[in-house]
C-alpha positions in Angstrom: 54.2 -19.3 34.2 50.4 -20.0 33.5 49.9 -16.9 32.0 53.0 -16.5 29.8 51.8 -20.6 28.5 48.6 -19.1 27.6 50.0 -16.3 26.0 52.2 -18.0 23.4 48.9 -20.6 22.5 47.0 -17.8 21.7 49.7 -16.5 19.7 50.6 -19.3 18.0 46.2 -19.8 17.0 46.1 -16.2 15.4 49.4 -17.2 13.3 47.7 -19.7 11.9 44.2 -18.3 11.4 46.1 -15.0 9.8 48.0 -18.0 7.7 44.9 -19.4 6.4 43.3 -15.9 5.4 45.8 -15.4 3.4 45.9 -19.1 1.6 42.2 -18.1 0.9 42.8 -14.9 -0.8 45.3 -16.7 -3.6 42.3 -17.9 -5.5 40.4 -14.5 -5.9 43.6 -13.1 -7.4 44.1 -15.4 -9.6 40.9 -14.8 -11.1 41.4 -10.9 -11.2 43.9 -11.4 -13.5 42.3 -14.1 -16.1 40.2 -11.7 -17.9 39.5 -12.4 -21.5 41.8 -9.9 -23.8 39.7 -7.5 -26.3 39.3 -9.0 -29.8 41.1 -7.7 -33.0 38.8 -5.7 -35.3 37.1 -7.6 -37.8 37.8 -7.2 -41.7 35.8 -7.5 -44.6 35.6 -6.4 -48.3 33.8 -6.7 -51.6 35.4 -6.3 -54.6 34.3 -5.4 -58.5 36.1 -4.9 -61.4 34.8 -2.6 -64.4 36.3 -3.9 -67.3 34.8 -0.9 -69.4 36.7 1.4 -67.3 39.4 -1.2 -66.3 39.1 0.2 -62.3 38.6 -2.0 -59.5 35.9 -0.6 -56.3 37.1 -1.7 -53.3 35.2 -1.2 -49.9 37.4 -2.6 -47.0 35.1 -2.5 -43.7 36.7 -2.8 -40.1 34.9 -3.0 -37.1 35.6 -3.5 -33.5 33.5 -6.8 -32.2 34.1 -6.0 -28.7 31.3 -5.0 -26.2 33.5 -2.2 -25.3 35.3 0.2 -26.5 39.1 -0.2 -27.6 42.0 1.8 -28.5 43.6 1.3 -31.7 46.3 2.2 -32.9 48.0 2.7 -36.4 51.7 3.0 -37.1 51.1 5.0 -40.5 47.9 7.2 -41.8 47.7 3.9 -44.2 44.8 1.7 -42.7 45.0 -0.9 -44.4 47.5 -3.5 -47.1 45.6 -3.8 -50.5 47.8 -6.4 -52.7 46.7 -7.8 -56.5 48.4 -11.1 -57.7 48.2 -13.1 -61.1 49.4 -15.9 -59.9 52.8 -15.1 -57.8 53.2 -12.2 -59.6 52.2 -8.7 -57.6 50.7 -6.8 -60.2 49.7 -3.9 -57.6 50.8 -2.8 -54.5 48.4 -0.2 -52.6 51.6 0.5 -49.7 54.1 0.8 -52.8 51.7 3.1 -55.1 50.6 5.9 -52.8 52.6 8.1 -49.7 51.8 7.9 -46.2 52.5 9.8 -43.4 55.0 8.1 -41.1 53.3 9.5 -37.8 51.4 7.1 -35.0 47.6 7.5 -34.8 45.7 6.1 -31.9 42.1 6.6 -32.3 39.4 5.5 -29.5 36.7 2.8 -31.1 33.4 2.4 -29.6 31.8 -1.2 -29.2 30.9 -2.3 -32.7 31.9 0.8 -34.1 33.0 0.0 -38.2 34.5 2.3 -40.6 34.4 2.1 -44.4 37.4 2.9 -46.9 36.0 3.3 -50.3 38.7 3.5 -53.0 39.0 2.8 -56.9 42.3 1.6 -58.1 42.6 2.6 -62.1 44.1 -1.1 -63.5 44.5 -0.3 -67.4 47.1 -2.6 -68.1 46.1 -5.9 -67.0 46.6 -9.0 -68.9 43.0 -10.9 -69.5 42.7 -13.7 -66.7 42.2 -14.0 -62.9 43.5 -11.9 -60.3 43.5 -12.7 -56.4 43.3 -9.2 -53.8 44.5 -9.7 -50.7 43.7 -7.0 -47.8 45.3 -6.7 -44.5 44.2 -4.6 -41.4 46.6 -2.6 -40.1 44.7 -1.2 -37.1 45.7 -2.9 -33.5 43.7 -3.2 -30.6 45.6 -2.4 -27.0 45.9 -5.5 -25.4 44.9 -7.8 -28.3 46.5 -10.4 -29.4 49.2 -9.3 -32.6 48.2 -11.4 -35.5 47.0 -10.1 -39.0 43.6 -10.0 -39.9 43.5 -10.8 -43.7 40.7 -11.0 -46.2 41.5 -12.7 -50.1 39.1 -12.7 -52.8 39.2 -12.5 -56.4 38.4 -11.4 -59.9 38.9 -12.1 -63.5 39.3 -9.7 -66.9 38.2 -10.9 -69.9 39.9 -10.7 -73.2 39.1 -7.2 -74.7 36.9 -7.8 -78.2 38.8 -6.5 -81.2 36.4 -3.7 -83.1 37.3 -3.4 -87.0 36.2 0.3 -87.6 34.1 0.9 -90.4 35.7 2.4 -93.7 35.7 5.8 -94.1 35.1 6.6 -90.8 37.9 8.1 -88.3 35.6 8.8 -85.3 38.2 8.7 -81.9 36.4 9.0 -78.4 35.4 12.3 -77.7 37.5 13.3 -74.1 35.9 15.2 -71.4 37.8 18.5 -70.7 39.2 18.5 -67.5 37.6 21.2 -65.1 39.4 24.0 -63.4 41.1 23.6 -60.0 38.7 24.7 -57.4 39.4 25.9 -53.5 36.4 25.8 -50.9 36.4 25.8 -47.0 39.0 23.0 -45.8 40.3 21.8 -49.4 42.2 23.3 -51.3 43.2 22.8 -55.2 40.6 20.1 -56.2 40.5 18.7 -59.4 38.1 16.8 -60.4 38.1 14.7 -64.1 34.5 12.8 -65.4 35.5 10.5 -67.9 32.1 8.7 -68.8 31.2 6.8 -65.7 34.7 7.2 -63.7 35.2 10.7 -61.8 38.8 11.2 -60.5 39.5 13.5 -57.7 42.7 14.7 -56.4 43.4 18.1 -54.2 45.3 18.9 -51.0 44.0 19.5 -47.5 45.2 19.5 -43.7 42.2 16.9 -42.6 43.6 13.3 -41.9 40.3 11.9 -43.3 36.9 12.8 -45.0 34.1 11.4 -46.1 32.7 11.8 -49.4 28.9 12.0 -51.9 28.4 12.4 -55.7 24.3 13.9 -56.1 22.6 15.7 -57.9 21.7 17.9 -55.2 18.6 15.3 -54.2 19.6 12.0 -55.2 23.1 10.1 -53.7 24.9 8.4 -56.5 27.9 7.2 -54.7 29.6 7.9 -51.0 33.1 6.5 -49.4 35.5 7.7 -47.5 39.0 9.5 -48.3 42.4 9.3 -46.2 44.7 12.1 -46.6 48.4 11.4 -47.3 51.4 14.2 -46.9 48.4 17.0 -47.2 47.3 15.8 -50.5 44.4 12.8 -51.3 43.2 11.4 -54.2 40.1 8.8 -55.3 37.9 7.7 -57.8 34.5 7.4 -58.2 32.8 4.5 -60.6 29.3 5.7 -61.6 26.9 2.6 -62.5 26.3 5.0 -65.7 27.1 7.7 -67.6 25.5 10.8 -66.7 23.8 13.2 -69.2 25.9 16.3 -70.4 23.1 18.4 -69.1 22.6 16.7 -65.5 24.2 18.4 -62.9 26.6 17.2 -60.4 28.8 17.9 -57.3 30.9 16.4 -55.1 30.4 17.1 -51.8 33.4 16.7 -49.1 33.2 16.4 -45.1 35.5 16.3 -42.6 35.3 14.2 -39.5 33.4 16.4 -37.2 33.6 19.3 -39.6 31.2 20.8 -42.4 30.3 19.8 -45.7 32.0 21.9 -49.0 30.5 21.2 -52.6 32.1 21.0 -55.4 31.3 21.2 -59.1 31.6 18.0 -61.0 29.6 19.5 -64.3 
């Protein structure tokens, strides 16, 4: 009888110190599983309007702020939401204006990694007075919280100057003949138009994105990046001035990861 009463006490003490042990290890798991989400990616833009050429530059940055990398992840090839207002009215709407592929890209960001989106949006029949620009992200971060990152800013046109011409004179502006469609390496079918200080560039290619330089072979006078949309892209290029007739130029284009192809400008 002894023995079988010393039995069950010793039992009944491991019950409990096996009880306890396990009222311990509550806390540590609850503290497993209160780590901080990852942040959304950042956004910020500048905007200028040319009122000589009536085009707006936009560069739209996005960057991941997190110490680590992230995945993100795009429901579209568009990255971004680009929409112009005068007062209530939409007066532009990037998602409206150009085609996007419908399928999901999910791209691996490293910590502080940014990307820039250059792009010039040909406005030539604005009203004089001030414009707001309102930029979304689109890009989300797995496991971030789903809110939109927005950025607003804005710009005004001024009244275009009436110009009597002079009498006897019937001197129009002189055009700039546009070049021949040319086909190098990954692109295919590029046109490229200079108009004074605005180059146009459209063409077809099977990249999702590129990046983009105008030189002179030595000197950089302008650099963005291009995303593709149903095989075909298209962008603009605001010089700060006119380039001499003589003074050559090209347009070089690179793939991410791939190799640069030159093109002719003049």
């Amino acid at each position: 009888m002894k023995k079988t009463w010393l039995l069950a006490v010793v039992t009944a003490i491991l019950l409990v110190v096996a009880g306890c042990g396990k009222e311990e290890a509550k806390p540590s798991q609850v503290n497993s599983d209160s780590s901080e989400p990852p942040a959304p990616l950042t956004l910020d833009t500048e905007m200028a309007y040319d009122s000589v050429a009536q085009a707006l530059s936009a560069t739209i940055k996005m960057t991941n702020p997190n110490e680590e990398a992230v995945d993100v992840t795009f429901n579209t090839s568009q990255r971004y939401q680009l929409i112009i207002k005068q007062g209530d009215k939409i007066v532009f709407d990037y998602g409206s204006e150009f085609m996007f592929t419908e399928s999901i890209i999910e791209e691996k960001w490293a910590a502080d990694e940014q990307k820039i989106f250059d792009e010039v949006f040909l406005l030539d029949e604005l009203e004089a007075g001030e414009y707001s620009v309102e930029v979304i992200g689109l890009g989300q971060v797995d496991g971030a919280p789903e809110i939109a990152v927005t950025d607003e800013t804005t710009f005004t046109v001024e009244s275009a100057a009436t110009e009597t011409p002079d009498e006897g004179t019937s001197e129009t502006p002189e055009e700039t003949p546009a070049t021949e469609p040319q086909s190098d390496g990954a692109f295919s079918d590029v046109q490229i138009d200079l108009n004074d200080t605005m180059i146009q560039v459209s063409g077809y290619t099977d990249e999702v994105e590129f990046e983009w330089s105008v030189s002179d072979g030595h000197n950089i006078y302008a650099q963005g990046a291009a995303e593709v949309t149903g095989g075909g892209f298209t962008f603009g290029v605001l010089l700060d001035e006119a380039p001499a007739k003589d003074q050559p130029l090209f347009l070089e284009m690179t793939p991410i990861g791939g190799e640069v192809t030159s093109f002719k400008v003049q």
